[in-house]
N, CA, C and O atoms as a Tinker XYZ file with bonds, in Angstrom:
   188  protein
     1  N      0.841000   -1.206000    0.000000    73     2
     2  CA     0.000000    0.000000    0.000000    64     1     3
     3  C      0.873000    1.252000    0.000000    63     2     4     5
     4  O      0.881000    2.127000   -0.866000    81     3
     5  N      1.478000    1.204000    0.918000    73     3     6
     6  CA     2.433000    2.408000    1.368000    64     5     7
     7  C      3.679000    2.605000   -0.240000    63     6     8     9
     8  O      4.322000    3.597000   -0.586000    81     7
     9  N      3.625000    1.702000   -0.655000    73     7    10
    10  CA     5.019000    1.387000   -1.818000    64     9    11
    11  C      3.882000    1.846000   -2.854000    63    10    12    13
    12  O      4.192000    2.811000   -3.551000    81    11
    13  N      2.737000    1.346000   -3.034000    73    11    14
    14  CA     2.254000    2.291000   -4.543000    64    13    15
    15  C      1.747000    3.467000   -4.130000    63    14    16    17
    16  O      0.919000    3.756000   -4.994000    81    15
    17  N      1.760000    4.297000   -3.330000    73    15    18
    18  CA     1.611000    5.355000   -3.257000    64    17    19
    19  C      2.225000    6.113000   -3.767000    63    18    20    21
    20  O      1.963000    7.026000   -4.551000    81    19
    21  N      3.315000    5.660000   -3.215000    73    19    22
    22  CA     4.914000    6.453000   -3.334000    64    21    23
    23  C      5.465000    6.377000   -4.839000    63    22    24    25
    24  O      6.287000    7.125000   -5.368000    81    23
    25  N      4.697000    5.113000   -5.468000    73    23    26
    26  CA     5.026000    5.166000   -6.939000    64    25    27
    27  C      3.870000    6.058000   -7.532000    63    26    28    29
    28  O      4.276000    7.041000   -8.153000    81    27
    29  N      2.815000    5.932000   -7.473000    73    27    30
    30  CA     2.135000    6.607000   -8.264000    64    29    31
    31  C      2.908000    8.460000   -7.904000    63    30    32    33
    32  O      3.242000    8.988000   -8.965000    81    31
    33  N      3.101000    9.107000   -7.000000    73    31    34
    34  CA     3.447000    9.891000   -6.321000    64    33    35
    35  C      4.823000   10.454000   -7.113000    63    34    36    37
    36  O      5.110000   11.592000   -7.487000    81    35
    37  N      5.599000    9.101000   -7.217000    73    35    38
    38  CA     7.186000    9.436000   -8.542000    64    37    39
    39  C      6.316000   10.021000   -9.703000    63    38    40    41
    40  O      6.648000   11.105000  -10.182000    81    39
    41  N      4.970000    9.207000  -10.288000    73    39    42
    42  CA     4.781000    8.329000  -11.712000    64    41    43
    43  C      4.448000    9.637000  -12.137000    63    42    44    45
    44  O      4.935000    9.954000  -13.222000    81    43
    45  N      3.315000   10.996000  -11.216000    73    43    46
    46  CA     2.703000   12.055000  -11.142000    64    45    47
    47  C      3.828000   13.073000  -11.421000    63    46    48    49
    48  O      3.787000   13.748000  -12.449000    81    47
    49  N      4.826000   13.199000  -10.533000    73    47    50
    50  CA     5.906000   13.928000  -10.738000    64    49    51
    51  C      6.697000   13.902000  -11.743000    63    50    52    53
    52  O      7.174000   14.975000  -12.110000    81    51
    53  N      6.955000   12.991000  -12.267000    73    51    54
    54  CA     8.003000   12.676000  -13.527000    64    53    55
    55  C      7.998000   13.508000  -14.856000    63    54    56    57
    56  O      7.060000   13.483000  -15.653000    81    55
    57  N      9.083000   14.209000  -15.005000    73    55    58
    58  CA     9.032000   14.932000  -16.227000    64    57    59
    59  C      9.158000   14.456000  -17.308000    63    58    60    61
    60  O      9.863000   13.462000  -17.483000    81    59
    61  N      8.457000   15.098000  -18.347000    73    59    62
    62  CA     7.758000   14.254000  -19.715000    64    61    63
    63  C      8.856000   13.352000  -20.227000    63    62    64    65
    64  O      8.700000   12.218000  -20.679000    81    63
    65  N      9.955000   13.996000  -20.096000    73    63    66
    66  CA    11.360000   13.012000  -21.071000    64    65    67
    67  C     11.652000   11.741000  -20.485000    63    66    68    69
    68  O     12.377000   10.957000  -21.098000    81    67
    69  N     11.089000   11.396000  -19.177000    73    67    70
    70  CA    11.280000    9.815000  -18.618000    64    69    71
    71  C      9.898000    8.777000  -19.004000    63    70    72    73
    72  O      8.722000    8.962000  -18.691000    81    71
    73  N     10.248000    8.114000  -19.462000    73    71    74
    74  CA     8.972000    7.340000  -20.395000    64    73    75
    75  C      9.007000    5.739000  -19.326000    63    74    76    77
    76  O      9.710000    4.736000  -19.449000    81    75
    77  N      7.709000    6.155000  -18.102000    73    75    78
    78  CA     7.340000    4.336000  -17.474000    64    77    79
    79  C      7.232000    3.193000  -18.128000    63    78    80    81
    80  O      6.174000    3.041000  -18.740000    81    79
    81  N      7.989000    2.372000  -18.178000    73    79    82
    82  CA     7.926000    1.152000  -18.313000    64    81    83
    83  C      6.649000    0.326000  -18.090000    63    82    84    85
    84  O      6.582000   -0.903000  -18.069000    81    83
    85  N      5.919000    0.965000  -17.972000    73    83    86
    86  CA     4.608000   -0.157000  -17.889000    64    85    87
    87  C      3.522000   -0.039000  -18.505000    63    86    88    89
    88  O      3.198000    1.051000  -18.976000    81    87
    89  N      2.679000   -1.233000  -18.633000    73    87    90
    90  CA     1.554000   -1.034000  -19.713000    64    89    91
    91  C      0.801000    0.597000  -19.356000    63    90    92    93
    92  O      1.032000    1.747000  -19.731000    81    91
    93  N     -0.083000    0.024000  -18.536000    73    91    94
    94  CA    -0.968000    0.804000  -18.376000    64    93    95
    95  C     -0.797000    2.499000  -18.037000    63    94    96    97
    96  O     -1.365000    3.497000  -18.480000    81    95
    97  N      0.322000    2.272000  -16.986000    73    95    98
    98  CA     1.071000    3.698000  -16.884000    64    97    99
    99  C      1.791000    4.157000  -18.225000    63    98   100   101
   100  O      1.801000    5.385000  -18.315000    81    99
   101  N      2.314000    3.593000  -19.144000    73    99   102
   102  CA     3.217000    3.882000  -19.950000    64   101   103
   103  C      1.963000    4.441000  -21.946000    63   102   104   105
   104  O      2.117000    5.062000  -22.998000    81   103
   105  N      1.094000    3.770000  -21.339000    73   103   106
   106  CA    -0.553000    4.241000  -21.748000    64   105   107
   107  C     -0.774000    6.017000  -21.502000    63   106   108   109
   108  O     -0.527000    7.069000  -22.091000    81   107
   109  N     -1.407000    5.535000  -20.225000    73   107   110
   110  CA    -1.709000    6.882000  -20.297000    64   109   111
   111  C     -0.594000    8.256000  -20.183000    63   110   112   113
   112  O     -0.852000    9.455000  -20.077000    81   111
   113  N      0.842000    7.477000  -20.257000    73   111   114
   114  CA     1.848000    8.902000  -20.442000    64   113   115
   115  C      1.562000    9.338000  -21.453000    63   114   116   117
   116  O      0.952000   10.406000  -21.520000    81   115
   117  N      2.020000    8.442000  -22.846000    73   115   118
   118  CA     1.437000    8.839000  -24.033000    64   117   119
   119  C      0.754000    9.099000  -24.548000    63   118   120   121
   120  O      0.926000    9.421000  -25.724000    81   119
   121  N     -0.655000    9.108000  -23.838000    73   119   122
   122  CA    -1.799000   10.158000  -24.377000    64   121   123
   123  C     -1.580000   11.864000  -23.675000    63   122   124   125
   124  O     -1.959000   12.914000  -24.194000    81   123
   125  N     -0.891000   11.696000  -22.429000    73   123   126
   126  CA    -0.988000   12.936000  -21.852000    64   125   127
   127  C     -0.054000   13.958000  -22.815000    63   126   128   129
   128  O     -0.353000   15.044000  -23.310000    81   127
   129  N      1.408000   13.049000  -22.895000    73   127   130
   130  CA     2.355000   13.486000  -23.874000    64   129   131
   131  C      2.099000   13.819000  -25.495000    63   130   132   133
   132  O      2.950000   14.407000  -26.163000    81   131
   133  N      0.474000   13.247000  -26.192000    73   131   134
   134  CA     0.537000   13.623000  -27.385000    64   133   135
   135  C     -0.723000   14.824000  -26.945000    63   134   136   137
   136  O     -1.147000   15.418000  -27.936000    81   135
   137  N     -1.167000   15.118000  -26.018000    73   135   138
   138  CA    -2.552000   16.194000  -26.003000    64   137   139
   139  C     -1.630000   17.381000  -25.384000    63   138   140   141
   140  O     -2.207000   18.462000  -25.275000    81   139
   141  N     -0.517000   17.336000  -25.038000    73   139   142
   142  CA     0.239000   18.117000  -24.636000    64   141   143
   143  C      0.568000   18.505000  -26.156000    63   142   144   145
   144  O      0.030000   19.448000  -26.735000    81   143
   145  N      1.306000   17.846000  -26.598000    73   143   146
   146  CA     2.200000   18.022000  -27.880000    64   145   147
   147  C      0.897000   19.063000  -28.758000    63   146   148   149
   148  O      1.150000   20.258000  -28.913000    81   147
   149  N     -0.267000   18.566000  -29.210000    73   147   150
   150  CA    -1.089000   18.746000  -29.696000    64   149   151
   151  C     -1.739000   20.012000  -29.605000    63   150   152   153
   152  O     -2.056000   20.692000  -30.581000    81   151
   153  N     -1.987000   20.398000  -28.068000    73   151   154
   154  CA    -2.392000   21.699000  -27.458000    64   153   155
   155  C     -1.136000   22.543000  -27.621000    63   154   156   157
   156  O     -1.221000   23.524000  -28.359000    81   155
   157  N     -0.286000   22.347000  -27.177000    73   155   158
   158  CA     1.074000   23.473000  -27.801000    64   157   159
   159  C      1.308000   23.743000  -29.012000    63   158   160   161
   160  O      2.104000   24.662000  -29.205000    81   159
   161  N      0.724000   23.070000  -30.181000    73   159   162
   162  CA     0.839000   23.365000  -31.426000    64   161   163
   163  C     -0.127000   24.237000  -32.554000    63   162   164   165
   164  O      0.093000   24.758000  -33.647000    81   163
   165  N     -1.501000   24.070000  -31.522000    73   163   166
   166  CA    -2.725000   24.878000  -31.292000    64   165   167
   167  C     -2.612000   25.874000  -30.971000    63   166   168   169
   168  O     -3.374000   26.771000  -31.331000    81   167
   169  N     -1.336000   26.086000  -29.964000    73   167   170
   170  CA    -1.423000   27.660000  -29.627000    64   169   171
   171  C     -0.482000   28.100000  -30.572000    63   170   172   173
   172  O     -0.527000   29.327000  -30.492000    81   171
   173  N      0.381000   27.770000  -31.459000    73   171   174
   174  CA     1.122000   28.530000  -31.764000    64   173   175
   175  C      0.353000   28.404000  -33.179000    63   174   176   177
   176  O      1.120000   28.497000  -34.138000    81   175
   177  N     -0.531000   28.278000  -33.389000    73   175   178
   178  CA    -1.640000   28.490000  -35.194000    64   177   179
   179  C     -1.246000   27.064000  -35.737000    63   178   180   181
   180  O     -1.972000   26.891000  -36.716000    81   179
   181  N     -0.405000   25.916000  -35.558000    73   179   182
   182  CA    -0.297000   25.136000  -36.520000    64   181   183
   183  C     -1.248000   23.901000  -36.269000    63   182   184   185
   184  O     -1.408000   23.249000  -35.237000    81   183
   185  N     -1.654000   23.808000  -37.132000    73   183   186
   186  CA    -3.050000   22.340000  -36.672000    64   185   187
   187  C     -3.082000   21.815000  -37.985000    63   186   188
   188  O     -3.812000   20.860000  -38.250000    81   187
C-alpha cells in the first residue's frame, strides 16, 4: 500500500522526457504526452 503510493506519487511527478515502463502507466503517459504536444501546437496556429 504504502510502496504504490509512493510510486504513483514518482509516476505524477516525472518529467515528460522519462517514459514508465509499464503497460498501463506507460498508456496513459502517451496520451498525456501527445494532447500536450497537440495543445502546444494549437497555440502557436499550426493544426
Amino acid at each position: 500500500m504504502n510502496r504504490q503510493s509512493e510510486k504513483s506519487a514518482q509516476s505524477s511527478s516525472q518529467s515528460p522526457m522519462q517514459t514508465p515502463n509499464e503497460g498501463p502507466e506507460f498508456e496513459q503517459w502517451a496520451v498525456a504526452v501527445k494532447r500536450q504536444m497537440i495543445a502546444s501546437l494549437k497555440r502557436k496556429g499550426i493544426s
